[in-house]
C-alpha positions in Angstrom: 0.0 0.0 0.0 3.0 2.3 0.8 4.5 2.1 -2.5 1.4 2.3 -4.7 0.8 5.6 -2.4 4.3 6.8 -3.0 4.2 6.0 -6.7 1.3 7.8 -7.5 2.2 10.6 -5.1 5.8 11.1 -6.6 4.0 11.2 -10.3 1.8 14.3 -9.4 4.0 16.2 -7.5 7.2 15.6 -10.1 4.8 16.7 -13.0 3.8 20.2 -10.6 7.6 20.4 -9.5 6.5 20.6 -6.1 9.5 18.8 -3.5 7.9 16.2 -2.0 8.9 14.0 1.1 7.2 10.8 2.3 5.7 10.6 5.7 4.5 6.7 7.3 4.5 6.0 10.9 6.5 2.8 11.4 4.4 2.3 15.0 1.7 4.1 16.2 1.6 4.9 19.6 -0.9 7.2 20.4 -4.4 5.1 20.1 -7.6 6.1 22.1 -8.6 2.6 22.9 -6.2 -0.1 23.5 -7.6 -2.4 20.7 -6.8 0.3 18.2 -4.2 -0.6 15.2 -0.8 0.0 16.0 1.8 -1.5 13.6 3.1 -4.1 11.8 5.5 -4.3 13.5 8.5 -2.2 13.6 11.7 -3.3 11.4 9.6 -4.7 9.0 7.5 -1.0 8.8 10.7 0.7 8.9 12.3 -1.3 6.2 9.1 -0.5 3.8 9.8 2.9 4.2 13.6 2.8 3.5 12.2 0.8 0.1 9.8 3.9 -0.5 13.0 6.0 -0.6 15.2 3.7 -2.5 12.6 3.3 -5.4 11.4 6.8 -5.6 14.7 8.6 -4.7 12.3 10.8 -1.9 13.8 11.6 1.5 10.9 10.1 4.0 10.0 10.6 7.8 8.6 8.8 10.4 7.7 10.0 13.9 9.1 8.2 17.1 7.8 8.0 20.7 10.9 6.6 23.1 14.8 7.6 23.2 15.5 4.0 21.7 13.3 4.7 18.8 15.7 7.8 17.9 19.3 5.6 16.9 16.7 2.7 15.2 14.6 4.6 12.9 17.4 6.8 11.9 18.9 4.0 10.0 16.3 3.8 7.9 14.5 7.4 7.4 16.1 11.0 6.8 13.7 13.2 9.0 12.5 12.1 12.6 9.4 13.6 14.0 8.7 14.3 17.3 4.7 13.7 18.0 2.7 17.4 19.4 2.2 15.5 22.9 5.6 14.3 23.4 7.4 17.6 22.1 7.8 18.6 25.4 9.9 16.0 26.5 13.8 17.0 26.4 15.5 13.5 26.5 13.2 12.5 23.1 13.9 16.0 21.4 17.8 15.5 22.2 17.7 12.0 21.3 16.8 12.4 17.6 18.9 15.9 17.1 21.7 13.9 18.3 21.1 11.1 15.1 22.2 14.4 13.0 18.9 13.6 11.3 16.6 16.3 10.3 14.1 16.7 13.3 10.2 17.8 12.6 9.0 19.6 15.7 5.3 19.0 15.9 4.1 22.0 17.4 1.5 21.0 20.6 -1.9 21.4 20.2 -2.3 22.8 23.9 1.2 25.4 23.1 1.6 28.9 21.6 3.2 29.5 18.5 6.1 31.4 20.8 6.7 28.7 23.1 8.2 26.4 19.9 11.2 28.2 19.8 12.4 26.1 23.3 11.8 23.3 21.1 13.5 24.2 18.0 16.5 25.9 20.7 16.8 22.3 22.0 18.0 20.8 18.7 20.3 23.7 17.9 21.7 23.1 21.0 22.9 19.5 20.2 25.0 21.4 17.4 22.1 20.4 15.2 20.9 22.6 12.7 18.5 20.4 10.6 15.3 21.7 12.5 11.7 22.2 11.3 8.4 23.1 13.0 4.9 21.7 11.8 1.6 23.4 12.9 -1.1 20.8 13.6 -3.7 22.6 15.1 -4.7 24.1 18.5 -7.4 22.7 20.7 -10.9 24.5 20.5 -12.8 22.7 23.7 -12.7 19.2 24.1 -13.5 17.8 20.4 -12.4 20.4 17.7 -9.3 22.3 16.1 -8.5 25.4 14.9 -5.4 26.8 13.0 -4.8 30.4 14.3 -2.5 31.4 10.8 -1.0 34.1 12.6 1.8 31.6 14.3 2.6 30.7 11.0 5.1 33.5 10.7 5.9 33.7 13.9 7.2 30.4 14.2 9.2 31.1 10.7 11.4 33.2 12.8 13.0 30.0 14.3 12.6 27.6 12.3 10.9 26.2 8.4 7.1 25.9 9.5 5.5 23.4 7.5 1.3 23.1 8.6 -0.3 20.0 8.9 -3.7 20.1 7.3 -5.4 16.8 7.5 -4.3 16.3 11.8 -5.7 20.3 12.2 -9.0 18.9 10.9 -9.2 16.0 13.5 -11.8 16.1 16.0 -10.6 14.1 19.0 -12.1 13.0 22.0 -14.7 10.9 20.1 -17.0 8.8 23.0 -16.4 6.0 20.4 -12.6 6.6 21.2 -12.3 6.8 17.5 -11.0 10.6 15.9 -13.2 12.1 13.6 -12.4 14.9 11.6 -13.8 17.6 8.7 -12.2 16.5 5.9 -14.4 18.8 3.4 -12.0 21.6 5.1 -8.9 20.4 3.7 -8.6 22.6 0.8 -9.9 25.9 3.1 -7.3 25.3 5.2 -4.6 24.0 2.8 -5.5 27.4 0.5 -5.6 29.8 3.7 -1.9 27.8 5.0 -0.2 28.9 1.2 -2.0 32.0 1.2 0.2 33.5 4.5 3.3 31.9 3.5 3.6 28.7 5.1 6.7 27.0 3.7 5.2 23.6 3.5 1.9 21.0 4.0 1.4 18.1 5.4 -1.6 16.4 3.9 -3.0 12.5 4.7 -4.2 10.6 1.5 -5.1 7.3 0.9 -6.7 5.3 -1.8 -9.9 4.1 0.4 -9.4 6.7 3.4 -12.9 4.7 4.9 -10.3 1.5 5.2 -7.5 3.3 6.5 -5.8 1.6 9.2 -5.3 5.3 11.4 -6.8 8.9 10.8 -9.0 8.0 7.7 -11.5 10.6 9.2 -9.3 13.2 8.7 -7.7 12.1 4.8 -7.7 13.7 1.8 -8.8 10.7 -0.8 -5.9 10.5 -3.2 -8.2 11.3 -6.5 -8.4 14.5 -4.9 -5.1 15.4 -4.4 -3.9 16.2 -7.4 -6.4 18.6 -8.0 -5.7 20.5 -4.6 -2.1 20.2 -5.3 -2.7 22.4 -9.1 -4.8 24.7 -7.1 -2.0 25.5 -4.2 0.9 25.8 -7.3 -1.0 28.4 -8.7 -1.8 30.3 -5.1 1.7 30.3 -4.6 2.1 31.7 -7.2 0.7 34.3 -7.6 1.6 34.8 -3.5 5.2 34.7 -4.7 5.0 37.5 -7.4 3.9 40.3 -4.9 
């Protein structure tokens, strides 16, 4: 499923000449109920990713969750993410930047736009200057998002701030202990996020986002995407020429 993904990913955004990197979580952690799908386990996910990159000649990422998770999947990806609830955690933070991989700060959904720049100042700090910030929404009550645009340039100042639009359409907290999500707001919020300037998205796709494994509520189905993806070439632009 990866590769048929990355395949027809890599097609549409080498034909719009937009850089593209490859995101797939090798475990995932952070499940609302414990019966909820987690992996496949974690060489053999990590390995499938490493094959994404070797076929398609992309740089890919995957996020981790321990110290120990840091040195493993740094053998296999180029870019570690740290997850919004764990990007607090020093020891995690200083474990990847010390890989000398390129770290993705995920920026948390309960933090200000200022506050990142203790993140990003952690990496830097471990003589690592590979260091980007993604926005993924902020909390709205118990069971919604928001994206307030105005961090976007604020967190610019200390690092490249890419903005996540499929997890800033999630709506946690589900009494199902499922997400949902709004995913007829993906192009709103993908439109508004190239409109201020962000330097890059984050988007979810899938072939049969119903069937997904994690986050389908939130996907953009890939037929979509390539249509969003002409639309947000030509907004930037025409954002680029003022």
């Amino acid at each position: 499923m990866a590769l048929r993904i990355a395949e027809k990913l890599v097609g549409i955004t080498d034909n719009l000449q937009i850089p593209f990197v490859f995101k797939g979580s090798f475990k995932k952690a952070n499940r609302s109920r414990i019966d909820s799908f987690s992996g496949i386990g974690d060489e053999k996910a990590l390995k499938i990713l490493r094959k994404v990159s070797e076929t398609f000649n992309v740089p890919t990422v995957t996020d981790i969750h321990t110290n120990e998770d840091a040195a493993m999947a740094a053998q296999y990806v180029d870019v570690l993410q740290i997850p919004a609830f764990l990007v607090r955690q020093t020891d995690l933070v200083v474990a990847a930047a010390n890989t000398g991989k390129t770290v993705n700060l995920k920026k948390g959904q309960f933090m200000s736009p200022e506050s990142m720049k203790h993140a990003v100042q952690k990496v830097l700090d471990c003589n690592n200057e590979n260091v980007m910030v993604t926005d993924r929404g902020t909390m709205f009550g118990y069971q919604d998002m928001i994206v307030d645009y105005r961090g976007i340039p604020t967190m610019q100042q200390y690092a490249t701030t890419v903005l996540d639009v499929t997890h800033s359409l999630q709506q946690p907290n589900q009494t199902a202990g499922v997400t949902g999500g709004r995913p007829d707001m993906i192009e709103t919020v993908a439109k508004a996020g190239i409109a201020v300037g962000v330097d890059g998205i984050f988007i979810e796709t899938h072939f049969d986002p119903a069937n997904a494994k994690s986050d389908g509520a939130n996907m953009l189905h890939l037929d979509y995407f390539e249509g969003l993806m002409t639309k947000l070439v030509a907004i930037r632009k025409t954002v680029n020429s003022f």
